[in-house]
N, C-alpha and C positions, 0 to 999 in steps of 0.2 A: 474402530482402531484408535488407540488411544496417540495423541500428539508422540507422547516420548518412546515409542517403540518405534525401533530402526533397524534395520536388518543391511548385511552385507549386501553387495552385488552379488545379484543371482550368478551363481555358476562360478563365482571367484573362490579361487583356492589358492592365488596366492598368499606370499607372506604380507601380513596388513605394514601399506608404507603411508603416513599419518599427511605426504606431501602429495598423496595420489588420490584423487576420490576415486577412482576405477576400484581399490583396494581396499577400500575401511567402510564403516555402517558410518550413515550419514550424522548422528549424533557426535560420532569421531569427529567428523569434517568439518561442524561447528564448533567443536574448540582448536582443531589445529589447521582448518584449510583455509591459505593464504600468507600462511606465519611463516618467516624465516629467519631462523639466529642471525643476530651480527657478526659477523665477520672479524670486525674489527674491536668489541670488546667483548664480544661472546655471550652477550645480551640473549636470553630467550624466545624473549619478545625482537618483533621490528621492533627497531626503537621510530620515532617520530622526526620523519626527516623532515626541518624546515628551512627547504632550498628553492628556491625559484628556480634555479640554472644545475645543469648538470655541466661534467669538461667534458667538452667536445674531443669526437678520435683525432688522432693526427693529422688528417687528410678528412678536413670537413665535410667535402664533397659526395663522401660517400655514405651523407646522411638521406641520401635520395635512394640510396640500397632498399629496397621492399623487405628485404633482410635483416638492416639493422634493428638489431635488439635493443640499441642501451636509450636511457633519459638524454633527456636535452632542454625540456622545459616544462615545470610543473600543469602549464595548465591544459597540457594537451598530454604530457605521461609524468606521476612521481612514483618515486615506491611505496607511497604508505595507498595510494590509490589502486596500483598496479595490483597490487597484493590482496583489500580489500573486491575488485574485479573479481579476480581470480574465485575468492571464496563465494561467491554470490550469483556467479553462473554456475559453481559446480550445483549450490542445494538448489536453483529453481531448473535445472537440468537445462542448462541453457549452454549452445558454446561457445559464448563472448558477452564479457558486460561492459558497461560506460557507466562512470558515477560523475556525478554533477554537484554543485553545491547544494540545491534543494531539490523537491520532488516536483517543483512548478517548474524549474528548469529540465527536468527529465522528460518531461510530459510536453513540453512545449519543442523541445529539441527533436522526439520522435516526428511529430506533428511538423514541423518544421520541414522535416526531410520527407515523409510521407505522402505530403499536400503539395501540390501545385495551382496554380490561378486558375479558377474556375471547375476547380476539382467540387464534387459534392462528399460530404461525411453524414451518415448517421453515427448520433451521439443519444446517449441514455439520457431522458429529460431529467432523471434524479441523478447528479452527480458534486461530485466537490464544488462547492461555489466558484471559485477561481479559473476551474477549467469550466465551467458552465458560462462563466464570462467570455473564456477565450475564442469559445467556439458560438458564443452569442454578440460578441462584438468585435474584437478584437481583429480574427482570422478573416470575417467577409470582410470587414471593412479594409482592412492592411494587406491581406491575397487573395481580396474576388470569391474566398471559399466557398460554397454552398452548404449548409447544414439544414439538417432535419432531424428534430428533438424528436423521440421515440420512447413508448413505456418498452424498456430493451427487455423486460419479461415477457410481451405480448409477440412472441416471434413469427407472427403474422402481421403485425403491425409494421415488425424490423422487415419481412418481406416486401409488401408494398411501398415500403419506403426506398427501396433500390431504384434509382437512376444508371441510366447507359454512362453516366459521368462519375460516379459515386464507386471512390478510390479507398475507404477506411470506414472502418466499424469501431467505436470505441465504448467501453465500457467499466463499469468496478464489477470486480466478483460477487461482494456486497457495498449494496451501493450507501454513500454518505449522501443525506444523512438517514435516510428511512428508512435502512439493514432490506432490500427488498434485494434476491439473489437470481441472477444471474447465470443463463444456460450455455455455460461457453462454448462446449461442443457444438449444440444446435449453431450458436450466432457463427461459429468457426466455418460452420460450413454455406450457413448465408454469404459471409463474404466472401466466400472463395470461390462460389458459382457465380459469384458477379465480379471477379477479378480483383476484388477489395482486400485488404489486411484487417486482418482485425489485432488492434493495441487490448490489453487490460490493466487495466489499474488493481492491484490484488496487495495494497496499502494492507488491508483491512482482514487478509486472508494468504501472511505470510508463510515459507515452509517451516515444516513439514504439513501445514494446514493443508495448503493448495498448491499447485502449480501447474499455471495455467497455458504452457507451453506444451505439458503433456495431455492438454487437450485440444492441442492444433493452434493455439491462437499463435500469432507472428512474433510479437513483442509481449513480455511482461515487463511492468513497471511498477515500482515501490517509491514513497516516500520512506527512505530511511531515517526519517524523524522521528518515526514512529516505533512501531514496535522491533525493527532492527537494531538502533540504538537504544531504547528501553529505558531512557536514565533519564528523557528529557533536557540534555545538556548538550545535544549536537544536533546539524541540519544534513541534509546530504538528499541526492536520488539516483535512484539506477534505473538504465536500460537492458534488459537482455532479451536474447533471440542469439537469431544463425548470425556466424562470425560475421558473411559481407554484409550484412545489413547492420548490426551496431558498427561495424567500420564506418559506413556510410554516416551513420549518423553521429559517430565521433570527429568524424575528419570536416564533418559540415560542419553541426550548432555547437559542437563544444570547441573545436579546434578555431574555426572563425567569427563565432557569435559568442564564446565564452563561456561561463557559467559554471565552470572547474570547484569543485571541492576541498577544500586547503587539506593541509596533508593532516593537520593536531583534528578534524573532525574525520577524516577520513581511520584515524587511529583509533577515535570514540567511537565509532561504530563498528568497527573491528571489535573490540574490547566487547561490546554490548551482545553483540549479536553471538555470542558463545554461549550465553544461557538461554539464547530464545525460544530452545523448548521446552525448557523448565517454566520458562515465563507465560509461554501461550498456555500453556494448560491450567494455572491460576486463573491467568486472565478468563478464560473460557468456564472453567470451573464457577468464579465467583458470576460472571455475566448473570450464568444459567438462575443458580441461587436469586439473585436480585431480580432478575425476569419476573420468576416464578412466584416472589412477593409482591412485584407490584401489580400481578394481573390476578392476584386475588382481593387485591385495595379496592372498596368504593370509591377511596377519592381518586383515584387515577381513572382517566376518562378512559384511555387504548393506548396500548403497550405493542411496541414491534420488535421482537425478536426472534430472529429463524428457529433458537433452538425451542422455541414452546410449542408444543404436540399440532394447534389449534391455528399456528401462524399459518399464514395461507403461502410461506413459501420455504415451508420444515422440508416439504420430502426432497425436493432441488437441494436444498443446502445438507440434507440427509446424505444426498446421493452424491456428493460434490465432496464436500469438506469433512478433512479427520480430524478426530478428538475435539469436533463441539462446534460450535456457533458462532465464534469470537466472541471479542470484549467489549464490542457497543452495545446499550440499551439504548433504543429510542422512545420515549414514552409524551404522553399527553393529559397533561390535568387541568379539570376546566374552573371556574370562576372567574375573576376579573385578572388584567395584565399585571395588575397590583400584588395579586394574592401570588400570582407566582413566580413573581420579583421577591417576595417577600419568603415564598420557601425557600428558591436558590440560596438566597442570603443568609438564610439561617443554619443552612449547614454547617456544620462543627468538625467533619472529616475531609467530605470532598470536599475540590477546590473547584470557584467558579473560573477557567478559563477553558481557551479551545486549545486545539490537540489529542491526543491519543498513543495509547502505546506506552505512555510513563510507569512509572513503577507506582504511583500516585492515582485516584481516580478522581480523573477532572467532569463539569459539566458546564454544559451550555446553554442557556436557553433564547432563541430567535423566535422571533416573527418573520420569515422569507418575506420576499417581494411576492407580489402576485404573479407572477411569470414564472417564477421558480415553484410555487406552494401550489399554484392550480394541480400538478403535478402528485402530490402526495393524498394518503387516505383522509376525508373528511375529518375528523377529531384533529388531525395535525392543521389542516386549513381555517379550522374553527379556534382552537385553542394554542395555537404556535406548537412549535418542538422543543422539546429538552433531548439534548443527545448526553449519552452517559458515560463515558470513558471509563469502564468498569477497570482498576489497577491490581497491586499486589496486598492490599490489605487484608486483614479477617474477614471475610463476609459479612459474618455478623455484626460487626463495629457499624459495617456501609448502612447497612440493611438496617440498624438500629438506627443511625444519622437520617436514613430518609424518613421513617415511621417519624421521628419528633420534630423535622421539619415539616412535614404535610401535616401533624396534628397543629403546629403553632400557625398553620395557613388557612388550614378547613378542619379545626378539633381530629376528636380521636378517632377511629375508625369503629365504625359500627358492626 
């Protein structure tokens, strides 16, 4: 299936209404779900409301109504938030979202409300550095948490790992940084014979890619850093799931712990996220491309990416994700820490920094800590990671930029 093919709702023969996902093909939904004219100058667009305070009804008191609909203070409801919600549960088929200023704060808010002291979590020993912190120091130390790092592809491994206390299963779709994928149905159903939720992080495998709701998991969550806003000029993250539960989690970490979205990024991802299936499918397109060059390079030691025939986790991500593989390449070239400071460097296209999702392709290259890298395939332990933010350029420009930095690192290719 190709990312931009989109079909109505089965069985809809209504008249297509552009404010209703029940009604329109979901490509519709990304340019018009969540948008409302102004009112007041007839703007097409929301415009960008930037209000801290709404006016309260006449009779304040009846702000405690479960009923009341209107604003009253940005960081807990605005309209430019309200609206991007709305579009964001409809594509991950979700029925209610929570957006956040970042994707660390979306992640830490589920986690937040999910966890209590003494709770146990399995967590994917490959994951974002950040939430790999959180649940390696942060959570046991600050709520008693329990965790247990797990290869979450070894779903026998994720089995024994269950405890009579172990409340959450967390995971990426494709995990950062080593693209290794992720059996959501199986883990859905791990945690759910053990009373657990299972959260994912599906950053890396937005819709119409995946959605990981429609495979039982509780919560999905995005950095909208990323490929939602697509521009690299905004931050943001979302929760979605069933309405009482992102309640839950709105009216706890966002409403008393903070973390709210301003309304001017909340607009740029609004804005962004109207091409993002135009985008995914470059993105996914040129991946493949650049994959496919560098795992026929002698000087690249090993190359990971789901969508190569020979990856050891193609048929999962075969069998999972539409229209491709995403836009990370993870790859490993060996010689000295020197030589491959000195290829990053010499690139003339991409750009050395982190992130993902840009219209731009950035790279990375670390050495993880030992505690994080024991975790990853040999060549990535031996020779560090380069992770490859594949963007919207020519392929061939990329593809050219890496051949003549690895030749000025390790000559020409044999």
């Amino acid at each position: 299936m190709s990312i931009r093919q989109s079909t109505r709702p089965a069985g809809g023969t209504s008249r297509p209404d552009k404010h209703d996902p029940g009604t329109v093909a979901e490509d519709t939904w990304f340019v018009h779900g969540g948008n409302q004219a102004d009112d007041t100058t007839g703007a097409i667009r929301t415009p960008i409301v930037m209000a801290n305070s709404y006016q309260l009804p006449e009779d304040p008191t009846t702000l405690d109504d479960p009923d009341y609909g209107g604003l009253v203070y940005t960081r807990e409801h605005g309209a430019n938030q309200l609206g991007l919600e709305r579009k964001l549960a409809a594509l991950d088929h979700g029925e209610a979202a929570a957006v956040f200023g970042t994707g660390m704060a979306a992640l830490h808010a589920a986690f937040f409300t999910l966890l209590n002291p003494g709770d146990h979590a399995i967590v994917s020993n490959v994951t974002y550095m950040r939430v790999w912190g959180l649940f390696d120091s942060l959570l046991p130390a600050k709520l008693g948490i329990e965790v247990a790092f797990v290869d979450i592809t070894d779903l026998a491994a994720v089995q024994a790992a269950v405890r009579p206390n172990t409340r959450l299963v967390h995971t990426e779709v494709i995990a950062n940084p080593d693209v290794r994928v992720a059996d959501i149905a199986a883990l859905a159903d791990i945690a759910h014979a053990a009373g657990a939720r299972l959260t994912v992080d599906s950053t890396f495998t937005p819709p119409p890619m995946f959605r990981p709701l429609d495979h039982a998991a509780d919560l999905t969550l995005h950095s909208l850093t990323k490929y939602f806003n697509g521009h690299g000029d905004a931050m943001g993250g979302v929760v979605i799931g069933a309405a009482d539960l992102v309640e839950d989690i709105r009216a706890g970490a966002l409403w008393h712990v903070g973390g709210a979205i301003s309304p001017f990024n909340a607009w740029l991802i609004m804005r962004g996220a109207i091409t993002l299936p135009l985008r995914l499918e470059r993105h996914c397109d040129n991946a493949q491309a650049i994959a496919e060059f560098l795992a026929v390079d002698p000087r690249v030691a090993h190359v990971a990416y789901p969508g190569l025939a020979n990856d050891p986790h193609h048929e999962r991500a075969t069998a999972q994700l539409a229209g491709g593989a995403g836009g990370v390449v993870s790859f490993a070239i060996a010689g000295s820490h020197e030589d491959r400071v000195k290829f990053v460097n010499d690139l003339r296209v991409i750009t050395s920094a982190v992130s993902l999702g840009h219209d731009e392709t950035l790279i990375v290259y670390e050495n993880y800590p030992e505690a994080r890298a024991a975790a990853f395939d040999t060549p990535f332990r031996d020779h560090g990671l380069i992770r490859l933010a594949v963007g919207l350029e020519e392929a061939d420009d990329l593809i050219a930029d890496l051949d003549a930095a690895l030749t000025t690192a390790y000559g020409p290719a044999r």
